[in-house]
Each structure stands twice: as C-alpha cells, then as structure tokens.
C-alpha positions in Angstrom: -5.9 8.0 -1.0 -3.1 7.0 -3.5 -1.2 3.6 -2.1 -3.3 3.6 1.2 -6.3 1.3 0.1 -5.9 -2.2 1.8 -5.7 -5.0 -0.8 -9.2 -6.8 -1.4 -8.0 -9.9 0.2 -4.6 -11.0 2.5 -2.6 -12.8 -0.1 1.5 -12.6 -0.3 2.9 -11.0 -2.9 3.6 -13.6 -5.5 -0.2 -14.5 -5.2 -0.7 -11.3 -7.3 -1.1 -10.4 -10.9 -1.3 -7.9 -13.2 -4.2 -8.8 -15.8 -5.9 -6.8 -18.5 -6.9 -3.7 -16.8 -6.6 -4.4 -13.3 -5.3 -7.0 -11.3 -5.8 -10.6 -10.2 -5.3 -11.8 -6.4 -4.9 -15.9 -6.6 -6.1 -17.4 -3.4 -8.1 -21.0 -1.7 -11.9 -21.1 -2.9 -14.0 -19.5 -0.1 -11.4 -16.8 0.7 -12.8 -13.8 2.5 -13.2 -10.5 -0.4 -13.1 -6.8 1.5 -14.2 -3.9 0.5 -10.8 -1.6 -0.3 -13.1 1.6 0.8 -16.6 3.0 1.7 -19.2 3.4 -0.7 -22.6 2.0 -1.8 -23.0 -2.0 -4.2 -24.3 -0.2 -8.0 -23.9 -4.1 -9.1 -24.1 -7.6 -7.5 -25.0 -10.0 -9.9 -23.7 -12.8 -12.6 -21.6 -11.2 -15.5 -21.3 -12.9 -18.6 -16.9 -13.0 -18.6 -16.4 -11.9 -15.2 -18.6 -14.6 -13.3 -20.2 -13.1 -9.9 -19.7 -9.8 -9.7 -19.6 -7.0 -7.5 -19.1 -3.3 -8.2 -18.8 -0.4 -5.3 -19.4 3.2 -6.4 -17.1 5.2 -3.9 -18.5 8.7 -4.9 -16.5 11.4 -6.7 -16.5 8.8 -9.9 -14.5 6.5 -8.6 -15.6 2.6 -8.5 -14.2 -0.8 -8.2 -14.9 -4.4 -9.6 -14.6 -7.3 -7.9 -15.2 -10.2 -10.3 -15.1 -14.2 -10.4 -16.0 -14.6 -6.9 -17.7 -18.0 -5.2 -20.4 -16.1 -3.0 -21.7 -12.4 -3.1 -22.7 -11.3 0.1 -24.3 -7.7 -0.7 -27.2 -7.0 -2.4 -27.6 -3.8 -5.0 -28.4 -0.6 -3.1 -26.4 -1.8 0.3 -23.6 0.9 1.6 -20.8 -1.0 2.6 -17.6 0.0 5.3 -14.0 -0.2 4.7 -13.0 -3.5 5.5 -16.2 -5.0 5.2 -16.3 -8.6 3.9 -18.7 -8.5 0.4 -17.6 -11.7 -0.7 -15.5 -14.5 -1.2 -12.7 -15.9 -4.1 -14.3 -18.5 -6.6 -13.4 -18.9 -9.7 -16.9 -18.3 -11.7 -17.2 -16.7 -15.4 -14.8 -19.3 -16.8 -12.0 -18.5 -14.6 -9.9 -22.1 -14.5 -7.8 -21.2 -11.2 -9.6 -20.1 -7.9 -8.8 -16.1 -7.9 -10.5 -12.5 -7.6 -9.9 -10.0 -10.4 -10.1 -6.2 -9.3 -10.4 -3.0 -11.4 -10.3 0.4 -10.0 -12.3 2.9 -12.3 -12.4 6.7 -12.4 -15.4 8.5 -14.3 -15.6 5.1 -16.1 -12.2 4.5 -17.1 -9.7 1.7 -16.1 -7.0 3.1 -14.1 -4.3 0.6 -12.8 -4.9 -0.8 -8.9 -0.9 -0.2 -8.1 -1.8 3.5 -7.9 -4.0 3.1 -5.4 -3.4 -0.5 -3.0 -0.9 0.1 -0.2 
C-alpha cells in the first residue's frame, strides 16, 4: 500500500507539513478527517499534547494518529472503512493554528506519512 493511502483530509499541497514524526495537514476549523484505511478505533479520547485524539489499528502492526482535532466521531472498539469520516480539524492540545497532525506507526514505531499517502 506504499503511496496509495488517500490523505486524511482534501487540502492542496502547500497546506501540508512535515512535523516531528509525522505530518501536519492545515485546514478551516470543522474540516471533514477520513480514515486513510480500514481497521478498528484502539483510542478516541483527550491527549495531554495532542488534544482529541484518535488512533486506528490497521492490523499487521500498522496504526495511525490523528491528533488536535475539534470533534471525534468514533468511539473505542468501532471498525471503521476507508474513507470514512472519524472526525474533524480543530486545533485542541495547545495547537495555536486550526490543523490535523498524522503519524503512521509500524509495530510501534514512527515511520514517515510520505511513504505511504498517494
């Protein structure tokens, strides 16, 4: 699935950042957030430094973060599809600009979003 994952949400180019270990899409308060593949919510909750967040485990150790978001609309436990909204872009957890930060992680480690976002 290298390159083929949609992004998380439709943003141009320039509205994208690289950022600590994965990447930040800047975008209007209330955007829609989609999920970048199938899998089931391990987290949906408030994170101290990453604000309202939401973390999909994929299967076959592979997991992403979506963080600083406004609303969170999947609860713990839910399997979500491809392209499924699960949230939308806030700017909670002491985030100063509206925005959604995304991690991909495989067997628990950071790997860089690039590899794997068409």
């Amino acid at each position: 699935m290298r390159h083929k994952l949609p992004l998380p949400v439709k943003v141009s180019a320039n509205a994208m950042q690289r950022m600590n270990q994965g990447a930040m899409f800047f975008a209007a308060e209330g955007t829609p957030v989609h999920a970048v593949y199938p899998g089931q919510v391990v987290f949906s909750d408030w994170l101290r430094g990453y604000g309202l967040l939401l973390i999909i485990d994929h299967g076959q150790g592979f997991m992403t973060l979506y963080a600083h978001n406004q609303s969170l609309f999947k609860a713990k436990g839910t399997k979500v599809a491809q392209g499924e909204q699960i949230s939308t872009i806030g700017h909670s957890g002491g985030l100063k600009q509206n925005g959604l930060y995304f991690e991909v992680r495989q067997r628990g480690k950071a790997v860089p979003p690039s590899q794997w976002l068409k």
